[in-house]
Backbone as CSV, one residue per row, in Angstrom:
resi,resn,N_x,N_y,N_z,CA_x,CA_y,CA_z,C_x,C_y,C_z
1,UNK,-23.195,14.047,14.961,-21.927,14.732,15.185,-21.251,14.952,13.839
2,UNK,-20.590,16.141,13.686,-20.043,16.390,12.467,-18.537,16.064,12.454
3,UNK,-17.623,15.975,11.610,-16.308,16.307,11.281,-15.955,17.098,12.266
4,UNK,-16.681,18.585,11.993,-15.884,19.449,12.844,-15.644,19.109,13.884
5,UNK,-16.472,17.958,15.036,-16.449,18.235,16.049,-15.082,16.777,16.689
6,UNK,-14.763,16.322,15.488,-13.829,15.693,15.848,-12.502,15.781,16.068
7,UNK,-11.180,15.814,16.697,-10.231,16.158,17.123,-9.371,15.373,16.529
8,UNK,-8.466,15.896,15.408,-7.392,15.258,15.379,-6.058,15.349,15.621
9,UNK,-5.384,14.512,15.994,-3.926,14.641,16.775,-3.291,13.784,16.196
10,UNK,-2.036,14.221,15.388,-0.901,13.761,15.020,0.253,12.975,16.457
11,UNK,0.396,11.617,16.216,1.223,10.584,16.829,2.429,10.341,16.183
12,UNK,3.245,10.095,16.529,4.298,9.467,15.967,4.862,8.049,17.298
13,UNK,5.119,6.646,16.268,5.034,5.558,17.011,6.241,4.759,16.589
14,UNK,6.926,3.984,17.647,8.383,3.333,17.356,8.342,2.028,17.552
15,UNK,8.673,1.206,16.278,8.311,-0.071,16.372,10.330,-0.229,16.729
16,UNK,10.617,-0.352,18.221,12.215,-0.666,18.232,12.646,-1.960,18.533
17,UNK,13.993,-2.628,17.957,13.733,-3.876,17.299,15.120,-4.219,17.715
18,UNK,15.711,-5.168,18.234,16.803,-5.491,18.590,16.981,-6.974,18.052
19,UNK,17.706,-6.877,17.331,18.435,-8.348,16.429,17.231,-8.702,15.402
20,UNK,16.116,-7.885,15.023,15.255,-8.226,13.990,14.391,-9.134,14.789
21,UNK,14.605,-9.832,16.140,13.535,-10.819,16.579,13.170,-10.263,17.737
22,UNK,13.155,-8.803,17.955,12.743,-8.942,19.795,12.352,-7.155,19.394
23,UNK,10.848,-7.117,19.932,10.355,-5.773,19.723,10.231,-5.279,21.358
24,UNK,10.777,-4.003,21.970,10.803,-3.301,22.901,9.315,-2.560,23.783
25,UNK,9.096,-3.005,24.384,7.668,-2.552,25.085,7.643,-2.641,26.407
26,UNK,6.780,-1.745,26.829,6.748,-1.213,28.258,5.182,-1.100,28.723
27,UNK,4.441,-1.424,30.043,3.334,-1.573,30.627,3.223,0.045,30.900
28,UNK,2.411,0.452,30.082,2.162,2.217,30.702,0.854,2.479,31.588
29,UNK,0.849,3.506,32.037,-0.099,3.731,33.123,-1.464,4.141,32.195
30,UNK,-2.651,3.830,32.700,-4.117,4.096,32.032,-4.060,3.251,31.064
31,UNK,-3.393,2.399,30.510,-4.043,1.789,29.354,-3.942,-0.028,29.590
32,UNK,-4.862,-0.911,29.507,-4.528,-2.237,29.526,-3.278,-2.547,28.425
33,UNK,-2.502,-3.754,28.567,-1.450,-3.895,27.518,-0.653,-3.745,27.424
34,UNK,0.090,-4.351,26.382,1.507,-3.815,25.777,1.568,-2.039,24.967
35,UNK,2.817,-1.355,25.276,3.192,0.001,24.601,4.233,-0.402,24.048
36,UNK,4.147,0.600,23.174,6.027,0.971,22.500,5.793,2.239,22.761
37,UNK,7.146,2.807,22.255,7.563,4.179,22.530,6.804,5.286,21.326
38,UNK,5.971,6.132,21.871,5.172,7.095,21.126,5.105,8.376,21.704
39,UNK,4.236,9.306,20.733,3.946,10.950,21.558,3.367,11.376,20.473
40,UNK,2.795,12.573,20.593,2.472,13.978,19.817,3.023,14.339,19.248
41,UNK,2.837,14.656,18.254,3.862,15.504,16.767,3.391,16.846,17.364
42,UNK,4.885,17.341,17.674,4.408,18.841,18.186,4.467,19.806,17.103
43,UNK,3.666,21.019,17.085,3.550,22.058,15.826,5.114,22.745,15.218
44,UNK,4.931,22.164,13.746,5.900,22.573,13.288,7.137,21.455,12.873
45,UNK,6.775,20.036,14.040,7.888,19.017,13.576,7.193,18.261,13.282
46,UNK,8.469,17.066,12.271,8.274,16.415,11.474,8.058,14.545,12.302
47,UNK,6.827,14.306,11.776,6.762,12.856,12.557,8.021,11.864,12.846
48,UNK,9.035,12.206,11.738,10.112,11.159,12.586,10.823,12.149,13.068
49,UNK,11.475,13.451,13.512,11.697,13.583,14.374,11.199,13.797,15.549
50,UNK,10.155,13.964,15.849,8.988,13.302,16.999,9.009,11.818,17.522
51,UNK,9.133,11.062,16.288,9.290,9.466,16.820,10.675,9.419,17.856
52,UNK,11.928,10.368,17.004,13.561,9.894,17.578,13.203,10.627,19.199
53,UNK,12.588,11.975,19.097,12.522,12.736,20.091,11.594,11.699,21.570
54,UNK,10.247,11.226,21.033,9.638,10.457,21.897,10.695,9.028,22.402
55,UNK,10.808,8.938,21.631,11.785,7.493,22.109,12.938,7.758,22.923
56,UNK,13.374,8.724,22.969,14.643,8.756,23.659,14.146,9.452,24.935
57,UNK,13.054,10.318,24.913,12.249,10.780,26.410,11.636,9.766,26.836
58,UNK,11.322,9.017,26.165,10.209,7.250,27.249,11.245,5.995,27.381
59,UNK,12.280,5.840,26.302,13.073,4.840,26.852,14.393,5.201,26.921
60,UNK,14.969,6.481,26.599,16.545,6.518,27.123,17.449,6.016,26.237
61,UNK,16.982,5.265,25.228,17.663,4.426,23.802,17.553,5.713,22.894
62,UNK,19.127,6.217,22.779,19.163,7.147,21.977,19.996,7.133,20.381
63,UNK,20.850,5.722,20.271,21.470,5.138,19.387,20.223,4.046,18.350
64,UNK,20.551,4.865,17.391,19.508,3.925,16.422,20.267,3.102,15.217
65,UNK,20.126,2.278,14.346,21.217,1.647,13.922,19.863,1.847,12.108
66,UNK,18.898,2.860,12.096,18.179,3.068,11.101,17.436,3.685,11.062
67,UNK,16.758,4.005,10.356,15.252,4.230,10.662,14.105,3.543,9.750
68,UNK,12.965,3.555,9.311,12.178,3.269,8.144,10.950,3.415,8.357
69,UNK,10.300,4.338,7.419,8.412,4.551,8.167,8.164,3.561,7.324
70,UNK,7.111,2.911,8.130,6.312,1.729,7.894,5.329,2.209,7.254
71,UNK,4.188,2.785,7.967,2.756,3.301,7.643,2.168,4.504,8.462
72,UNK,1.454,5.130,7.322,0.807,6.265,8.557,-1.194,6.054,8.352
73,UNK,-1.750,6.128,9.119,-2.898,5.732,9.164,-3.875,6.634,10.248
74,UNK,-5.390,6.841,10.280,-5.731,7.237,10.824,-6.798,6.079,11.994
75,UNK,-6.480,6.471,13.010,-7.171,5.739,14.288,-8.399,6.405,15.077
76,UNK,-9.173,6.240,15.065,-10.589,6.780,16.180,-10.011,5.855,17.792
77,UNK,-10.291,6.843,18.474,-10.606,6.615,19.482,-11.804,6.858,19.946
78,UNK,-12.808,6.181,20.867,-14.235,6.385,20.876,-14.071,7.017,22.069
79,UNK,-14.346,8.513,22.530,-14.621,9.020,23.327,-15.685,10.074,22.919
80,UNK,-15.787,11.049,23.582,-17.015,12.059,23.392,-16.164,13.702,23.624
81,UNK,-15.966,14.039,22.991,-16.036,13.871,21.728,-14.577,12.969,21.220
82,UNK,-15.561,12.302,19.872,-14.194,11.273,19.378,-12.987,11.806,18.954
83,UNK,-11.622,11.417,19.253,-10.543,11.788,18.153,-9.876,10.992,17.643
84,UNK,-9.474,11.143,16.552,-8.690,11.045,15.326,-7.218,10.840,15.507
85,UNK,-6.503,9.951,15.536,-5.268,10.080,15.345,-4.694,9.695,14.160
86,UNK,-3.464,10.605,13.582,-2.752,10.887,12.291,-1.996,9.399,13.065
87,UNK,-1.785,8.563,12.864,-0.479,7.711,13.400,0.693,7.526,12.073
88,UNK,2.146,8.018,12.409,3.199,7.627,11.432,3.795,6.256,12.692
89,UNK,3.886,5.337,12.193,4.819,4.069,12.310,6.288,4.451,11.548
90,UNK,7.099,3.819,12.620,8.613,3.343,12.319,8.984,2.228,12.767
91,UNK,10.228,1.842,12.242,11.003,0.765,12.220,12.268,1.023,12.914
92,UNK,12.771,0.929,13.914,13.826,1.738,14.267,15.137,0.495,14.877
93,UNK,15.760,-0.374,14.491,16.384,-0.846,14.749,17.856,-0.813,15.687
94,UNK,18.023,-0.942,16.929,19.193,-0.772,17.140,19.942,-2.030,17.940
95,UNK,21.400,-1.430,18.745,21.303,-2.612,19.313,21.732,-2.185,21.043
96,UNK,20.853,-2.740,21.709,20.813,-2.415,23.149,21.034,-3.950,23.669
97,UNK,22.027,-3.833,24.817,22.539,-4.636,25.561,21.506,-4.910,26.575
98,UNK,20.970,-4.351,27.294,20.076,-4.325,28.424,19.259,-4.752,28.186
99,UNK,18.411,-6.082,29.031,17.119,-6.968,28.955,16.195,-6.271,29.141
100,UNK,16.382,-5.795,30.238,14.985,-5.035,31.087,15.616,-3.826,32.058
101,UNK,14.317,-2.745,32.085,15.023,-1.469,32.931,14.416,-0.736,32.567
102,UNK,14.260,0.492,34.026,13.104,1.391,33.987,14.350,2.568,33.521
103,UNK,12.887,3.788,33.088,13.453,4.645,32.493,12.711,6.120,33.326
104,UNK,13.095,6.902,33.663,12.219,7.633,34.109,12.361,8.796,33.019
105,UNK,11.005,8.961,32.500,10.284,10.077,31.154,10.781,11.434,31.186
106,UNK,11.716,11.675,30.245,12.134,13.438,30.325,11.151,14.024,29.356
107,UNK,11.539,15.129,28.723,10.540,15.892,28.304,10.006,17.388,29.181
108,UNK,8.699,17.686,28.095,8.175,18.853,28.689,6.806,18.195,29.210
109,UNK,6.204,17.190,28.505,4.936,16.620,28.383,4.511,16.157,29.537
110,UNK,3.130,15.952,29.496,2.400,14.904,30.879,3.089,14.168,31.866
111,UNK,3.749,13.420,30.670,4.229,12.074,31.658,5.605,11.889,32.176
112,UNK,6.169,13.353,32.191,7.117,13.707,32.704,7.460,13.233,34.065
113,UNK,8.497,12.592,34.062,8.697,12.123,35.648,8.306,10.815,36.229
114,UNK,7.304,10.063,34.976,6.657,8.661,34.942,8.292,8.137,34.443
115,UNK,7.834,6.700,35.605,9.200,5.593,35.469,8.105,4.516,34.601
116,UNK,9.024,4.158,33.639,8.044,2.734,32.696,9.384,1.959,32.905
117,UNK,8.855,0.647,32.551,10.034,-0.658,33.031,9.425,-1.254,31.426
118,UNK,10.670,-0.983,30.738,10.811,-1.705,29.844,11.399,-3.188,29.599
119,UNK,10.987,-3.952,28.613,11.687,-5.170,28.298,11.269,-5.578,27.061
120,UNK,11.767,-6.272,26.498,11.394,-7.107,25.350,10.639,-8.179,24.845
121,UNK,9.646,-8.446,23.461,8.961,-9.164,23.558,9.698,-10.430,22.132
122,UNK,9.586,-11.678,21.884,10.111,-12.298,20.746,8.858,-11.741,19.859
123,UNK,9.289,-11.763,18.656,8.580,-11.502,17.524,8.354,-12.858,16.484
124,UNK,7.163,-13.160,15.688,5.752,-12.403,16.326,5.749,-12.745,17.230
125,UNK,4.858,-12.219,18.084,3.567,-12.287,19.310,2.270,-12.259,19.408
126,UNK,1.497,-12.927,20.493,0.219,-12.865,20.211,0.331,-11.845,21.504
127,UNK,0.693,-11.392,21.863,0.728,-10.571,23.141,-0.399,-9.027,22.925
128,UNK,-1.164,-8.746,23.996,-2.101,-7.696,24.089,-1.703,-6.537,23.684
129,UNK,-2.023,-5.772,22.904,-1.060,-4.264,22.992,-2.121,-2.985,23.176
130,UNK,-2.379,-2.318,23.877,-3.123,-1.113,23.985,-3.377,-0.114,23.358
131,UNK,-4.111,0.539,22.833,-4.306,1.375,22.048,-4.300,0.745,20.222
132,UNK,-4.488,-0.597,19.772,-4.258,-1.369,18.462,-2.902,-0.991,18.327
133,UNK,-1.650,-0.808,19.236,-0.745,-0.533,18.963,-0.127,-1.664,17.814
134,UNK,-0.123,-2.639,17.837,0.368,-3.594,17.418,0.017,-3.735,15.822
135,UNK,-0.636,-2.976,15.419,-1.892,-2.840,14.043,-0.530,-3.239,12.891
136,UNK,0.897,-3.106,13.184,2.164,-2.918,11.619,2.745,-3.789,12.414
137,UNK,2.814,-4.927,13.335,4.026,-5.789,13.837,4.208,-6.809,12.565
138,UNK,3.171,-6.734,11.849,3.112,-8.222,10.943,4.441,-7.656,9.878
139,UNK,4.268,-6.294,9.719,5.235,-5.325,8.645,7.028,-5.578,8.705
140,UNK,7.129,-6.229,10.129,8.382,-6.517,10.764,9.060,-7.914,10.390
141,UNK,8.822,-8.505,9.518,9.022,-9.593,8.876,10.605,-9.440,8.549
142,UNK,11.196,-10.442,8.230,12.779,-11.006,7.467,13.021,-9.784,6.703
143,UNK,14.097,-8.803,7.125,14.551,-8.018,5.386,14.024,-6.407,5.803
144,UNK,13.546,-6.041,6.920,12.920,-5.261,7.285,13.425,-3.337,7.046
145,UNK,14.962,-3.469,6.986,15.518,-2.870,6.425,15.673,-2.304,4.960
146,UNK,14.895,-3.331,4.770,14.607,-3.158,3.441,13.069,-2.462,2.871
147,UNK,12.624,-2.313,3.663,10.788,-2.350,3.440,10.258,-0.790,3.490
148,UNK,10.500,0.197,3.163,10.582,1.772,3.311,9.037,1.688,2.651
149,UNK,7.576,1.893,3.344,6.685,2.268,2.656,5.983,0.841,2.501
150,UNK,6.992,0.387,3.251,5.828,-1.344,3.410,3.817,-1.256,3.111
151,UNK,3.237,-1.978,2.584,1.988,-1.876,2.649,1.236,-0.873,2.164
152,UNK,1.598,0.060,1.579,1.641,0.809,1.102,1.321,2.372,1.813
153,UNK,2.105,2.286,2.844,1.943,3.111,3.772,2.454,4.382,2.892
154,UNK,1.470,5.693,3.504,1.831,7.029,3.186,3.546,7.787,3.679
155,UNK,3.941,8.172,3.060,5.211,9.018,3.397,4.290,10.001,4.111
156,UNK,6.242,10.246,5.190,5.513,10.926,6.637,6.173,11.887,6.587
157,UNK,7.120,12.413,5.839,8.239,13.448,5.863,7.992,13.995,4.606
């Protein structure tokens, strides 16, 4: 199989973080695991506004108290044919009152109309996450506000 025949698709992914110790995740449909809030970089926009845009269509948290790209990296998924995902990571800190609570998905996309039941996890975790979502939680360390390009992650903007 060549290059050509591989598919790549730009992601944008929200690491959201309430008091620096509690990362936001939701059980989504088709995949074993923990999610955070993600989507498709649609043609023409920019991965973090894709991240603000996905996050506020999957969890309804539309107040952010920052932002910060972590890392952008590329992911295989093994299917036939395989694809490629561009992934940009963020850091998105805010502060939400609410423990737990479903959200039902706006948008134009697929999963339009899907209810996810979000809640929170303490940080770290050894907890499962789907898709290697979890691949930058270690990036979430003390000071995090501070860390623009952590690891030496690529600029996404």
């Amino acid at each position: 199989m060549s290059l050509r025949d591989v598919t790549h698709v730009k992601k944008a992914c929200a690491y959201v973080t309430r008091n620096e110790s509690e990362l936001l995740v939701f059980e989504g449909p088709g995949h074993d695991g923990l999610q955070i809030p993600k989507g498709t970089v649609e043609p023409g926009e920019r991965p973090r506004d894709a991240m603000v845009r996905e996050t506020v269509e999957e969890s309804g948290v539309a107040t952010f108290e920052g932002l910060t790209h972590l890392a952008t990296d590329v992911w295989t998924r093994r299917e036939s044919p395989p694809k490629r995902y561009v992934r940009s990571f963020y850091h998105v800190p805010v502060h939400e009152p609410r423990d737990a609570w479903t959200h039902t998905v706006t948008g134009t996309g697929p999963e339009r109309g899907a209810q996810f039941e979000f809640s929170w996890v303490d940080l770290p975790t050894d907890a499962a996450f789907a898709l290697d979502l979890d691949d930058y939680l270690h990036t979430l360390g003390g000071g995090v506000g501070d860390r623009a390009d952590a690891d030496g992650g690529v600029a996404a903007d």
